[in-house]
C-alpha positions in Angstrom: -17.3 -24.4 5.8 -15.1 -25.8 3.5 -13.3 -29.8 3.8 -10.0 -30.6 4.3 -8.2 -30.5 1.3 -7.5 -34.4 0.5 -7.3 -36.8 -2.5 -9.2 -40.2 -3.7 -6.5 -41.9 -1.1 -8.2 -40.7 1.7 -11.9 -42.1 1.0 -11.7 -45.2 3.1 -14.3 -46.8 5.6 -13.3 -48.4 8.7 -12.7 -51.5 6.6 -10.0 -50.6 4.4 -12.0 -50.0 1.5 -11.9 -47.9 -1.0 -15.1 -45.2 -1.2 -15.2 -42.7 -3.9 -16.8 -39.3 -3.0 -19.3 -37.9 -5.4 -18.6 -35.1 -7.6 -19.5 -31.6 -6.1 -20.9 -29.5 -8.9 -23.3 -31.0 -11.3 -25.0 -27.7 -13.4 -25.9 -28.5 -16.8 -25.9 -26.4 -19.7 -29.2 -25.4 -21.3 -30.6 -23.0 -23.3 -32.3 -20.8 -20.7 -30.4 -21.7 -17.9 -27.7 -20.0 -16.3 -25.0 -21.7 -18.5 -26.3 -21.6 -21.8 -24.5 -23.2 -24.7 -22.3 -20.3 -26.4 -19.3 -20.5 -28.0 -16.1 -20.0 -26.2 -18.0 -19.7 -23.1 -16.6 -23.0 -21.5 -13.6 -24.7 -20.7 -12.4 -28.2 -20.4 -9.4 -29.0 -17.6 -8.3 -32.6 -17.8 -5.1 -35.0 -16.8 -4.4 -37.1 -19.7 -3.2 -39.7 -17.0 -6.9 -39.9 -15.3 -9.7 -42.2 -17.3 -12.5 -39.9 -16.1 -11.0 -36.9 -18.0 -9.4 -38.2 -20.6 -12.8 -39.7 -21.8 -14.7 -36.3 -21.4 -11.6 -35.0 -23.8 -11.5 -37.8 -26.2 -16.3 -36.6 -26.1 -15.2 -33.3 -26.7 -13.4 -34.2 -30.2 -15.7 -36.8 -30.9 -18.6 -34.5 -30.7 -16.4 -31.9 -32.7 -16.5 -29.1 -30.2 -12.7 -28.2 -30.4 -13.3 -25.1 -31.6 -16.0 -23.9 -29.2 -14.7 -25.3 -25.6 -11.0 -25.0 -25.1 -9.1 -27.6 -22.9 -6.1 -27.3 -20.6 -3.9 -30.6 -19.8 -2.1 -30.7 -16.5 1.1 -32.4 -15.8 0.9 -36.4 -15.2 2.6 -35.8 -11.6 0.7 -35.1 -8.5 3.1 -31.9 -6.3 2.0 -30.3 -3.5 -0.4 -27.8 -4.5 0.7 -25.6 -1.9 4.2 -26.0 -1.7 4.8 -22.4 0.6 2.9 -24.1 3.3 4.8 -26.6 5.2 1.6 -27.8 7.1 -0.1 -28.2 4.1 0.7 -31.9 2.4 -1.7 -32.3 -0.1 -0.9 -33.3 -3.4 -3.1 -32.6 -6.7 -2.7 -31.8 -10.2 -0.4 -28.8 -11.3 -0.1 -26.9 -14.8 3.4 -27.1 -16.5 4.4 -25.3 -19.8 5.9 -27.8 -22.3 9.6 -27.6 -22.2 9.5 -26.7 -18.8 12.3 -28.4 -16.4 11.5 -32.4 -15.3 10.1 -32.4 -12.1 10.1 -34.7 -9.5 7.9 -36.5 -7.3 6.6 -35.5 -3.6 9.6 -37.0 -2.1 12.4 -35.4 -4.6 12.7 -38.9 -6.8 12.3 -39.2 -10.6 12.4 -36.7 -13.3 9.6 -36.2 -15.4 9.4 -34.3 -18.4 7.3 -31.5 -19.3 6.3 -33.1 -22.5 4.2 -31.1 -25.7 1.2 -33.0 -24.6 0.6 -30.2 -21.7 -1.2 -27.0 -22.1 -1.5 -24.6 -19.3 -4.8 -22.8 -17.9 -4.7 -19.7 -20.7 -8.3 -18.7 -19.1 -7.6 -18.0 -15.3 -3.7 -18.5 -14.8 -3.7 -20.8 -12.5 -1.3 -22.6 -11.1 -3.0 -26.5 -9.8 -6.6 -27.4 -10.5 -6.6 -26.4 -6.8 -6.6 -22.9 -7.0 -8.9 -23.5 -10.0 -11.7 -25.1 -7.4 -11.1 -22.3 -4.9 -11.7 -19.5 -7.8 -14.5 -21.8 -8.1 -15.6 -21.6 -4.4 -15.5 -25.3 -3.5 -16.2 -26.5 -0.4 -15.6 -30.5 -1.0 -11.9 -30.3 -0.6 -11.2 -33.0 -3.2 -9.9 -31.4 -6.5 -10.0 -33.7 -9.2 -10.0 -33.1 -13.3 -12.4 -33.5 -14.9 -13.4 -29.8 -14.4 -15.9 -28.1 -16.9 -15.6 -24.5 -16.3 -17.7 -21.3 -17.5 -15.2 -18.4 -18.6 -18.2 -15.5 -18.3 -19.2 -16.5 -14.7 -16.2 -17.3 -13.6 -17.6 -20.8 -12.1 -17.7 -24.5 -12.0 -19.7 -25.7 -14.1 -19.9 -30.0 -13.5 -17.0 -31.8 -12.1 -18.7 -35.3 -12.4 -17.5 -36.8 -15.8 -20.8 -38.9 -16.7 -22.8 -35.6 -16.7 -20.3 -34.1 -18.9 -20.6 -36.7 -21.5 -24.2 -35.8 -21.2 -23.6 -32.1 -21.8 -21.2 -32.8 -24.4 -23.6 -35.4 -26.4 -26.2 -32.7 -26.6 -26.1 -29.3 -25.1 -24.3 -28.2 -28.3 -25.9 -29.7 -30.7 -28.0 -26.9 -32.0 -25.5 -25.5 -34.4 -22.4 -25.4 -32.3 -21.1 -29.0 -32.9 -19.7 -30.2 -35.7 -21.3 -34.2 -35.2 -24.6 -33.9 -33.9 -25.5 -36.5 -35.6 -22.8 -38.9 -33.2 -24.9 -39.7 -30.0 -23.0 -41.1 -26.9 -26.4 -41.8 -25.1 -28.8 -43.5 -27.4 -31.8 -42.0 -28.4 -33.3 -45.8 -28.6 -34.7 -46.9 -25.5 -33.7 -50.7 -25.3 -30.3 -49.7 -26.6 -30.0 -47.0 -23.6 -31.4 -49.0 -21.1 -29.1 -51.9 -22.3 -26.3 -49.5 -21.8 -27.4 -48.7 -18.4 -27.7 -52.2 -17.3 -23.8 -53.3 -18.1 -23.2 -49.6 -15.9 -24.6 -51.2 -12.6 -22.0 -54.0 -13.0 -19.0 -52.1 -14.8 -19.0 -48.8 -12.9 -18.7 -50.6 -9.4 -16.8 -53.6 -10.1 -14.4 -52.7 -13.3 -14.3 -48.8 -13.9 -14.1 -48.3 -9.9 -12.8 -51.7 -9.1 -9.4 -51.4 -10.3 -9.3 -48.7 -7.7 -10.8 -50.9 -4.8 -8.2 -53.0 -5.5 -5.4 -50.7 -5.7 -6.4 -48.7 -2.7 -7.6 -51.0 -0.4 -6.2 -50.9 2.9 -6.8 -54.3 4.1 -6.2 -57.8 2.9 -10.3 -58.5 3.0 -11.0 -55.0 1.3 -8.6 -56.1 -1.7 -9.9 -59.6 -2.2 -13.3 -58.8 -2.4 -12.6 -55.8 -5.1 -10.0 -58.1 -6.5 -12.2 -61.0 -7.2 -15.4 -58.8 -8.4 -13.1 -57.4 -11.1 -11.9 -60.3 -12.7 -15.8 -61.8 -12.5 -17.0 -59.0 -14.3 -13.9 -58.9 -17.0 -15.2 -62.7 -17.5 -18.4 -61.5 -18.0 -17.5 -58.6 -20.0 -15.4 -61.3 -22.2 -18.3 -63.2 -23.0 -21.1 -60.2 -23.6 -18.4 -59.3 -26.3 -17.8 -62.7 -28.1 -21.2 -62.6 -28.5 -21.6 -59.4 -30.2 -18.6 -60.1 -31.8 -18.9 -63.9 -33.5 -23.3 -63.6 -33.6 -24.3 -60.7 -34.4 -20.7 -58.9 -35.6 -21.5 -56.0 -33.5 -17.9 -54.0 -32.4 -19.1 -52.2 -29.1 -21.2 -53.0 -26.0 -24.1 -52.2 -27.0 -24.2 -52.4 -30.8 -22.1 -50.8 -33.5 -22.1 -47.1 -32.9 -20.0 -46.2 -29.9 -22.1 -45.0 -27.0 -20.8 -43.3 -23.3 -20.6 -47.3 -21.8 -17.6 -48.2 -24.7 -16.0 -45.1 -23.9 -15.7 -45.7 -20.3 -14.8 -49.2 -20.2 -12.6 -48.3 -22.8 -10.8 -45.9 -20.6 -10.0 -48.6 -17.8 -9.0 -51.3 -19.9 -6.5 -49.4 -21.6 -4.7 -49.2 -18.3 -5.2 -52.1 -17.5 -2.1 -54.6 -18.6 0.7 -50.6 -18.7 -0.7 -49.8 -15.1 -3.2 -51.5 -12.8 -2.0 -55.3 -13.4 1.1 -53.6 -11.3 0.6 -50.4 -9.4 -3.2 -51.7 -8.4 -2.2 -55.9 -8.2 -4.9 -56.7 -10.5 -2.2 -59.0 -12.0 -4.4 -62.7 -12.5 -5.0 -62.3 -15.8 -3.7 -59.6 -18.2 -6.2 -57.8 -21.4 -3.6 -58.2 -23.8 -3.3 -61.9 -23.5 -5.9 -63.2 -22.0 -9.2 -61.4 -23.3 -9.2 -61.4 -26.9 -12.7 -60.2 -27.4 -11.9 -57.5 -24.7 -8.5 -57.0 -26.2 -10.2 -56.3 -30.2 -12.8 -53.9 -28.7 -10.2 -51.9 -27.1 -8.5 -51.6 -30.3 -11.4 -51.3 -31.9 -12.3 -48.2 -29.6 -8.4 -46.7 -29.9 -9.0 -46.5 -34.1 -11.6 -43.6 -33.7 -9.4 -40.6 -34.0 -11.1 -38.1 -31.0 -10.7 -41.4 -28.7 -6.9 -42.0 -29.6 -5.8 -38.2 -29.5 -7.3 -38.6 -26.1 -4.9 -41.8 -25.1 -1.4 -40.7 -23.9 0.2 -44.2 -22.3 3.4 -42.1 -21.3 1.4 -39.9 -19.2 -1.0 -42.4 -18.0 2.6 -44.3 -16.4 3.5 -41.2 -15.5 0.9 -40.4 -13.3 0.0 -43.5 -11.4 3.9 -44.3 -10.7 4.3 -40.8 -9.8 1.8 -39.5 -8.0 1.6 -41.6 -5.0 4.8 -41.8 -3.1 3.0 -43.9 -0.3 2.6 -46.7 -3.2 5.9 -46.2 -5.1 8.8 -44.0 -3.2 10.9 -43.6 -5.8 9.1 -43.4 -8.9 10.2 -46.1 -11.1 8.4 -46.0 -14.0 7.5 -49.7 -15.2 9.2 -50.5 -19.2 6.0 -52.1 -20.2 2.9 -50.1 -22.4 0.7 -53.1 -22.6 -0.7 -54.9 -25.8 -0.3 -52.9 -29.1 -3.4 -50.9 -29.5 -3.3 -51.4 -33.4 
């Protein structure tokens, strides 16, 4: 039996807390297997707006697989995804043609363009990642981007973001990508295991903590998540002036950009336009007080496939947007954070 249809602001424990559900499809691609890796076989759906996606986008381009996995981009603003249904309130990600009219939040406020950024499902027509999922047969309810989807079976591949970086990194790299020689997960062992070290601290506390702290639902709930974050930023902070003033290392891990850089990367660049705000993460801002955190951001936004993959107007866009329960009206903050060059 399929779950209620609901979104990441319904995972909360008795607490107030913020717990994120996992990911319901995680199928690999493999030679063999029952996704093998063809070309034009597969299909990318992402939100610009969401740091998940965007970073299995910004993979995608990195790996040079453009021209064998096309990619649809919804609109930044969450609408009901059943808008016929009047008992029906959730709200999720929708397609939108560029040019399109502005639309407007859940409660009728704000006008948001449909900007050239957006490209709409050319594969199955559909009209939200919603109807995507239930083409897809979910039973999980929650219908999130990223959404890696096979065009000959008509199926779901992975919806889990890490495991698409994995796919990405090297299910294609037999001929079909253009960089196989770019690895996201290191082949060497102490660098790999370095980068899964920093994960046990910077998934929980940084990548998901901004959203324990934006979604907590009790004073206790935020404080814990609040004060977790800025711990691991300070730690983060020094782990890079380290690398940065030792052993002149750019990224996290060394000087080849691996699948930890990319998703810290992703947060951080939120950080200071969205989360210091719309989550109150607001002690201490990237832009002027982390400079070694600060330079590896930059240093992250000068690789082409990860800057194509960084839209600030639709990451606003989204967060002030989407949630009318955290910002009726839609106001749009001025700021886009440090410079990112």
């Amino acid at each position: 039996m399929s779950a209620k249809a609901h979104t990441a602001l319904d995972e909360m424990d008795e607490k107030g807390n913020f717990k994120r559900t996992a990911a319901g499809f995680l199928n690999t691609i493999e030679p063999n297997g029952r996704f093998p890796p063809e070309a034009s076989r597969y299909h990318l759906y992402v939100a610009l707006g969401c740091p998940w996606a965007a970073g299995t986008l910004a993979a995608l381009r990195y790996k040079g697989l453009e021209d064998i996995i096309g990619h649809s981009i919804v609109h930044p603003t969450w609408r009901r995804t059943r808008p016929d249904d009047p008992e029906d309130h959730h709200l999720g990600w929708h397609f939108r043609n560029p040019g399109d009219d502005p639309v407007t939040n859940d409660l009728g406020h704000g006008s948001f363009e449909c900007d050239d950024a957006l490209v709409p499902d050319t594969v199955n027509g559909a009209a939200t990642i919603r109807e995507l999922y239930e083409m897809g047969k979910d039973e999980t309810g929650k219908y999130s981007t990223p959404v890696l989807w096979c065009n000959t079976e008509k199926a779901i591949v992975c919806n889990e973001s890490l495991e698409i970086l994995k796919i990405f990194d090297a299910a294609f790299d037999a001929g079909l990508s253009k960089h196989p020689e770019r690895k996201l997960f290191p082949q060497d062992e102490k660098q790999q295991s370095e980068a899964e070290s920093l994960n046990e601290y910077v998934y929980p506390t940084v990548n998901n903590g901004v959203y324990r702290c934006g979604f907590a639902k009790s004073q206790a709930a935020y404080t814990t998540a609040h004060t977790e974050l800025f711990a691991s930023l300070d730690r983060l902070e020094e782990h890079l002036r380290t690398r940065q003033e030792t052993t002149h290392q750019e990224f996290l891990t060394g000087n080849e950009l691996t699948w930890i850089d990319l998703r810290l990367y992703m947060t951080l660049v939120r950080f200071d336009p969205v989360y210091v705000v719309y989550f109150k993460t607001s002690q201490r801002r990237i832009g002027t007080d982390f400079p070694h955190l600060l330079r590896f951001v930059r240093r992250c936004y000068s690789i082409p496939a990860i800057r194509a993959a960084t839209n600030i107007r639709h990451i606003k866009m989204h967060y002030f947007s989407s949630h009318p329960v955290l910002n009726t009206y839609g106001i749009i903050p001025e700021s886009d954070g440090p410079s990112l060059e």
